[in-house]
C-alpha positions in Angstrom: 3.5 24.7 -5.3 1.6 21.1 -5.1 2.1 18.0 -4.0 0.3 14.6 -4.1 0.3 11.6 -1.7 0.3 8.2 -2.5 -0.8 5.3 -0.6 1.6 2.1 -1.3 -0.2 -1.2 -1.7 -3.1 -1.2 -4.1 -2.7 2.1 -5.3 1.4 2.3 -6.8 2.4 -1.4 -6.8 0.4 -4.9 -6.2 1.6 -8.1 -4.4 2.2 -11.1 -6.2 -0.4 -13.7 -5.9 -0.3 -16.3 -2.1 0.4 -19.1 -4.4 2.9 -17.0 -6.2 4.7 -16.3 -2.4 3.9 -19.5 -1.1 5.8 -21.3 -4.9 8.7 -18.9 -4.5 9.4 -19.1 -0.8 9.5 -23.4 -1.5 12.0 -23.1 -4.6 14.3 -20.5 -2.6 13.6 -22.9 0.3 14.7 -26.2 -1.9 11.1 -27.6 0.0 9.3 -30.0 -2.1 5.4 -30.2 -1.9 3.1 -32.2 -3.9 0.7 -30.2 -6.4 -2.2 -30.8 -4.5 -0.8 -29.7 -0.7 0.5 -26.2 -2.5 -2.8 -25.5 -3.4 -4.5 -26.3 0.0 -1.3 -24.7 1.4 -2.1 -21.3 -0.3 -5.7 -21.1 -0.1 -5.1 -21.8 3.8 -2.6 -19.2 3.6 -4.9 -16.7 1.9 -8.2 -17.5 4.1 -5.9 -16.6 7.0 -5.1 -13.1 5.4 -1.2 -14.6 6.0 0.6 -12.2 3.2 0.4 -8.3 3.9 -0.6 -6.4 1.3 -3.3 -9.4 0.3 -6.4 -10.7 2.1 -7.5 -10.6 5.1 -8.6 -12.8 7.3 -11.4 -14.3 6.9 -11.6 -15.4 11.0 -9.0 -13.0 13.1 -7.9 -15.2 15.8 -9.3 -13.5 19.4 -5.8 -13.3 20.5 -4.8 -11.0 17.7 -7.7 -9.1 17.5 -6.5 -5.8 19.0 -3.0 -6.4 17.3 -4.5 -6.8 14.1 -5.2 -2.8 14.7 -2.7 -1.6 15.6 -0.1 -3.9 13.9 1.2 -0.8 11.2 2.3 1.1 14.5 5.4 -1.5 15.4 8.0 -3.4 12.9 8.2 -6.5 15.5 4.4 -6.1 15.8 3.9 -6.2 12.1 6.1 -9.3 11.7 4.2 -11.5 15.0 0.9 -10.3 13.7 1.5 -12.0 10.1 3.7 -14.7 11.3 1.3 -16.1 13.8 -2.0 -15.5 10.6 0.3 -18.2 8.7 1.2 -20.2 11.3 -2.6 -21.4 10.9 -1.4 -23.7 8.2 1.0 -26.3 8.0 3.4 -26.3 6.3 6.7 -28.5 5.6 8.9 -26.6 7.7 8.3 -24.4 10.9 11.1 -22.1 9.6 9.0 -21.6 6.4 6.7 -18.8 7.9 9.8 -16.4 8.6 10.3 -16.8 4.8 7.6 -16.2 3.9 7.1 -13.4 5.9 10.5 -11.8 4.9 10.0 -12.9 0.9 6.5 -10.3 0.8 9.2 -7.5 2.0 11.5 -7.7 -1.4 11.0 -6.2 -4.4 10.5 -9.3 -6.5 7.0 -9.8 -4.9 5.7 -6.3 -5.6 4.7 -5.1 -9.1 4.3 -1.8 -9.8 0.8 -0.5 -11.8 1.4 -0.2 -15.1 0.7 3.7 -15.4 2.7 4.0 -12.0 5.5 5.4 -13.7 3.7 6.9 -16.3 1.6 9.2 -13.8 4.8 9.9 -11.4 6.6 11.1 -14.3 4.1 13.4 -15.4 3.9 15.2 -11.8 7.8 15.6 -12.0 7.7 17.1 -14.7 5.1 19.7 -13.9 7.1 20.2 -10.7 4.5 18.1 -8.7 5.9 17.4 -5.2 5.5 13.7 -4.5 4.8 11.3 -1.3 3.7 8.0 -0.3 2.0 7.2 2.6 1.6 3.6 4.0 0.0 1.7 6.9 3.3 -1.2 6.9 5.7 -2.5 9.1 8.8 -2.4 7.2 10.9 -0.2 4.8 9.4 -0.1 1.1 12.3 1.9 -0.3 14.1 -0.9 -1.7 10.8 -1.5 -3.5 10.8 1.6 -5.6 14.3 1.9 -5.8 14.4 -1.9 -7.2 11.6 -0.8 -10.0 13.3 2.3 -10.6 10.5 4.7 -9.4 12.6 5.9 -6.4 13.8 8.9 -8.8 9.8 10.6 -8.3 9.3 10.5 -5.0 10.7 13.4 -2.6 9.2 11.7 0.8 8.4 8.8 2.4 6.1 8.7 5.3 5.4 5.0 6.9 3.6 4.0 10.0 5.9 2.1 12.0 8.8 4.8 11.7 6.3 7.2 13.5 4.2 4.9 15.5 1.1 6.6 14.3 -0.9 4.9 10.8 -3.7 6.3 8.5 -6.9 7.3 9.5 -4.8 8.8 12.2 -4.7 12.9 10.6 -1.5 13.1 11.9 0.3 11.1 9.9 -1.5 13.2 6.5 -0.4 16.0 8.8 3.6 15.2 8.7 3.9 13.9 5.0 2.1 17.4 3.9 4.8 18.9 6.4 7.8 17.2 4.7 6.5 18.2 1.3 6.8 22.0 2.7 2.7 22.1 1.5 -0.2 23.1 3.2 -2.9 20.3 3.1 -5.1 22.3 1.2 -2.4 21.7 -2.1 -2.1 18.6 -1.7 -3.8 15.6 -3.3 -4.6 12.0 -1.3 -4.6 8.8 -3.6 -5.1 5.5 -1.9 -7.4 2.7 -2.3 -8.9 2.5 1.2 -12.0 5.0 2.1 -11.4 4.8 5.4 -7.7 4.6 5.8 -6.5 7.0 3.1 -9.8 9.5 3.7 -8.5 10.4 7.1 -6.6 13.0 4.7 -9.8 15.1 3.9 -9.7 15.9 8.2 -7.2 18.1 7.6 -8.2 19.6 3.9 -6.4 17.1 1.4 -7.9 16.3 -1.4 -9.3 12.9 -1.8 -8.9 10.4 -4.8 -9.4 6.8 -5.0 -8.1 4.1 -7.0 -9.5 0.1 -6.9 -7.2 -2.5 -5.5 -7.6 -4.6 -8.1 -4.6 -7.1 -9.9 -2.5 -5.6 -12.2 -3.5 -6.8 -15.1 -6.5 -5.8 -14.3 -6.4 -1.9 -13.4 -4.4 -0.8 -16.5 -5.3 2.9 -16.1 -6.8 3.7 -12.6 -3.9 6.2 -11.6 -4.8 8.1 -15.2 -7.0 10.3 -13.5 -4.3 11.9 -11.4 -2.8 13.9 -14.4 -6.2 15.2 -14.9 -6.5 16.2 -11.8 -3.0 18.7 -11.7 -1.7 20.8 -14.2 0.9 22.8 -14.6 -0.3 25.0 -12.7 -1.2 22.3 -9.9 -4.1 21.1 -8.3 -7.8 21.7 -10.8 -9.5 24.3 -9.3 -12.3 24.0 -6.3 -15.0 23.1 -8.3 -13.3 20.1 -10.2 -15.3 16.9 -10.1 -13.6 13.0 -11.2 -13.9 9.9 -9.8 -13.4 9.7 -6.3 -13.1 13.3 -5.5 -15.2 16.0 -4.2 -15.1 19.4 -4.9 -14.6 20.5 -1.4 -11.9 18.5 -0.9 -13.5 15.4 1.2 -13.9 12.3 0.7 -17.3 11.4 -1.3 -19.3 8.7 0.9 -19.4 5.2 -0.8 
């Protein structure tokens, strides 16, 4: 039996553009702006690394420097960190930060990779056990059930339900745990060296996608496939991008 781990944001599904968020929080909002102020507005927004998922900041306030670390540990954490990043910029309305905040948590503003379900699919049907793994504050469920890919994955393992978040080998630890694996059959796939390589600590296998925009990363996840069979996991000497033989993360 095999399994593979996926991180969430950059790796399965995208989030739409700040000027996307920002456009869609004012027309749900019935806020007018003039062209000119939704484009200062969103370039603000992203400089202030205001929409999880996105940028970061390009200046983290000294206040929030230490719960900028940690933020992926606590759902009220999560929400004052990110709040208080877009709170930088004015905008019409104070109340307009909440929404903006709480519009990056529904499905509308995620979009899936295009071979996400291709690639998930494939694992199901060789039997592959599936999880995601994710550094966030808040439940992405509702994301995957909303795009339909819900139906591939048998566990979900996110930060602030546990308190702990990725490098942290713990949290690589459980999901392997709840996939009734030992990390040694189990594949990492995430877009963050640092963050989803905490998995090679414990003996996953490493893989890494770019977090690029959708339309631009057609075929990263492709690779996975190649990389399980139906038999599972290629054998200990099977090379690819972004994985080492030995199961740990290649230095970039």
């Amino acid at each position: 039996m095999t399994g593979v781990l996926f991180d969430f944001s950059g790796t399965l599904f995208r989030i739409e553009s700040v000027e996307s968020w920002l456009r869609a929080v004012l027309r749900t909002s019935d806020v007018s702006m003039p062209e000119d102020e939704i484009r200062r507005a969103a370039a603000g927004l992203e400089a202030a690394g205001a929409l999880p998922g996105g940028s970061t900041p390009q200046r983290m306030p000294d206040e929030l420097a230490r719960a900028w670390e940690v933020r992926d540990r606590d759902a009220s954490l999560h929400r004052a960190v990110y709040t208080r990043l877009s709170r930088q910029v004015d905008l019409p309305e104070p109340d307009l930060h909440d929404t903006l905040y709480d519009r990056h948590k529904t499905p509308a503003a995620w979009n899936p990779y295009p071979d996400a379900e291709p690639v998930l699919a494939g694992l199901r049907s060789r039997g592959v056990a599936v999880g995601v793994v994710s550094n966030i504050g808040w439940d992405l469920r509702p994301v995957f059930r909303s795009h339909g890919l819900d139906r591939y994955v048998d566990t979900y393992v996110l930060s602030y339900e546990h308190g702990i978040q990725k490098p942290d080998s713990r949290i690589f630890a459980l999901a392997c745990e709840k996939l009734g694996l030992a990390p040694g059959e189990v594949l990492m796939v995430g877009d963050e060296r640092r963050a989803d390589g905490g998995a090679a600590r414990i003996g996953c296998r490493v893989h890494f996608v770019d977090h690029l925009p959708v339309g631009e990363r057609p075929d990263g996840l492709l690779p996975v496939l190649d990389l399980t069979g139906p038999d599972g996991l290629a054998g200990p000497d099977a090379g690819g991008p972004g994985l080492t033989g030995d199961g740990r993360a290649p230095r970039r």
